[in-house]
C-alpha atoms as one frame of an Amber mdcrd trajectory, in Angstrom:
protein
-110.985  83.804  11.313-111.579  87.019  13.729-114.457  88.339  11.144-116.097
  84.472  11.056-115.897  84.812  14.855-117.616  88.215  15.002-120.159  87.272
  12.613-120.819  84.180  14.840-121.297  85.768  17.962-123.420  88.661  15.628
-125.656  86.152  15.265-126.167  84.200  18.259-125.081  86.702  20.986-126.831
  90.263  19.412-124.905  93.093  18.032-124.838  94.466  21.522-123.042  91.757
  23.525-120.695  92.589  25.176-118.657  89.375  24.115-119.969  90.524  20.387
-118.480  94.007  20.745-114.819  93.270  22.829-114.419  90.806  19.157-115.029
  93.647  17.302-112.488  96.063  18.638-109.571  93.041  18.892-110.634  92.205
  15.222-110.733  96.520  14.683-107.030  96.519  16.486-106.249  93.104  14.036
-107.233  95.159  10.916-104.867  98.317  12.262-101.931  95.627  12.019-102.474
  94.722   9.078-102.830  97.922   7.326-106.739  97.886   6.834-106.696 101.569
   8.750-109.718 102.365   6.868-111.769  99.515   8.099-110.314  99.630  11.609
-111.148 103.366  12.535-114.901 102.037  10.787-115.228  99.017  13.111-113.090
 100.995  15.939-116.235 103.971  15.883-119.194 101.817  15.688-118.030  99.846
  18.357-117.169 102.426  20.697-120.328 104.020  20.118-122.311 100.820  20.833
-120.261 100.424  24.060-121.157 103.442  25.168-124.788 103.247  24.302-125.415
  99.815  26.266-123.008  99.573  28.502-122.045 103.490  29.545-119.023 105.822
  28.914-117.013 104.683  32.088-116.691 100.602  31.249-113.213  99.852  30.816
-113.774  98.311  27.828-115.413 101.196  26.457-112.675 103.412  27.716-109.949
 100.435  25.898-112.408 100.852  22.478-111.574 104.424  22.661-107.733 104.852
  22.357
């Protein structure tokens, strides 16, 4: 459900959302639960680095994306 969400908002929001990207990190933290670690620390970098790209290094959710 979390990655049809994502893909969703992928799609109609941008890549770059920020809506688009605080669903990726609670699908990232989702994956971590579930022992997908691989594909967690994946999602967990890209979207971190997106956040700080577009939106800077000192958004909280940036700063959330990063621990």
């Amino acid at each position: 459900m979390d990655e049809e969400t994502l893909g969703r908002q992928r799609q109609v929001l941008g890549p770059s959302h920020p809506y688009t990207l605080y669903s990726a990190a609670r699908l990232a933290r989702d994956m971590r639960e579930t022992s997908a670690l691989r594909e967690s620390v994946d999602l967990l970098r890209t979207t971190y680095e997106t956040y700080r790209t577009v939106l800077g290094d000192e958004l909280v959710d940036t700063l959330r994306t990063a621990k």
